[in-house]
C-alpha positions in Angstrom: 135.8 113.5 64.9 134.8 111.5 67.9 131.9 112.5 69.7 131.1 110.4 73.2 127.0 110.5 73.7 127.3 108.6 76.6 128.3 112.0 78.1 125.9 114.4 77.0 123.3 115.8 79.1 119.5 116.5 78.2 119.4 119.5 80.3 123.0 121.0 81.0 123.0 124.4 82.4 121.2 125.7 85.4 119.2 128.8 85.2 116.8 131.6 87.0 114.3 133.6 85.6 113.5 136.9 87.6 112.1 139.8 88.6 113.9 143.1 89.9 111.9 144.3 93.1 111.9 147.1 95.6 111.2 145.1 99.3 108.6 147.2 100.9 108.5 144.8 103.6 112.1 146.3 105.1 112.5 149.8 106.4 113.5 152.6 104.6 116.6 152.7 104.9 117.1 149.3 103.8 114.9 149.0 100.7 116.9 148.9 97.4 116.2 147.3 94.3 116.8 143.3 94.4 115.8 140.3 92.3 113.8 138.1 92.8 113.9 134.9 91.6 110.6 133.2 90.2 112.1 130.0 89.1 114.7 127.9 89.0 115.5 125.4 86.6 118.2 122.7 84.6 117.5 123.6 81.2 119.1 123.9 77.5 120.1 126.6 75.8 120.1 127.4 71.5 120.8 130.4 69.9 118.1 131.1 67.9 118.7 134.1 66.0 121.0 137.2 66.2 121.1 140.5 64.2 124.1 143.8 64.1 122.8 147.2 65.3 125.2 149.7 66.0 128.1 147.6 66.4 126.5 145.6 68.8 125.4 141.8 68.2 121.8 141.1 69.6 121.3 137.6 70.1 117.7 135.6 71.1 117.9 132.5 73.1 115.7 129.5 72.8 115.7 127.7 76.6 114.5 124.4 77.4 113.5 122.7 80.2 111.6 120.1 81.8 108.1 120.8 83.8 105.2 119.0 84.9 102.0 120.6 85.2 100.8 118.3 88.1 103.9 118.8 90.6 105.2 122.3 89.5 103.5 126.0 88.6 104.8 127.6 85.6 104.5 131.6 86.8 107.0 133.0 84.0 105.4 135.6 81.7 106.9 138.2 79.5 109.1 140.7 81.0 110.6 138.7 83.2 114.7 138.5 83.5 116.5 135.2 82.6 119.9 134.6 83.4 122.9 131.9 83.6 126.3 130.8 82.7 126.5 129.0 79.3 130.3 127.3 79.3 131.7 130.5 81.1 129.6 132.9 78.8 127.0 135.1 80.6 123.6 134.7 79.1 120.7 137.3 80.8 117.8 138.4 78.9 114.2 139.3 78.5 111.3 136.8 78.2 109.3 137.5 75.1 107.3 133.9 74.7 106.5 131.0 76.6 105.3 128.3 75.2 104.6 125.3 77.3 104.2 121.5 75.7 102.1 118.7 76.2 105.0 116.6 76.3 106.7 117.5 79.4 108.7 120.8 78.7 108.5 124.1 77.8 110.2 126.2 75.6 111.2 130.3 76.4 112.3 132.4 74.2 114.8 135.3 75.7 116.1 138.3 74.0 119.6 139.6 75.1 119.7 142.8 77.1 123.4 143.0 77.0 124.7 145.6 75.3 
């Protein structure tokens, strides 16, 4: 097998992370239930683990990406919504960690709320 590194990329998907907001700012009769994105990233996305309930597959999702604490402002916390397109695949989850690195990244840690 023949595998061409001069093609990969460090950080090959683009991704959101959200929140899912009524607009009180509009009138009533306008307001419905929207997201709203928080951030907006190129990151990298693992599996990290996956268990079988019910004849479902629940999958977690280790995402990486880039971030510099002097230029941007890292406002994801648990709860918040992730989602993006991994090679045609849907990914959208749940935050349940953050953990940001002294080395110029930051690594979340989603759990899949498709089922």
């Amino acid at each position: 097998m023949y595998i061409n590194r001069n093609i990969l990329e460090e950080f090959p998907h683009y991704a959101y992370f959200y929140t899912v907001e009524v607009d009180e700012s509009k009138p009533l009769d306008q307001q419905k239930e929207e997201k709203m994105i928080i951030f907006e990233t190129a990151c990298d996305i693992t599996e990290s683990s996956h268990s079988w309930s019910r004849n479902f597959i629940w999958a977690k999702y280790a995402v990486y990406f880039p971030f510099d604490p002097d230029v941007d402002e890292l406002n994801i916390t648990l709860g918040n919504l992730f989602e993006t397109d991994l090679y045609g695949m849907r990914v959208n989850g749940k935050v349940v960690g953050v953990f940001p690195s002294q080395l110029g990244g930051v690594t979340v840690y989603i759990q899949d709320t498709d089922v």
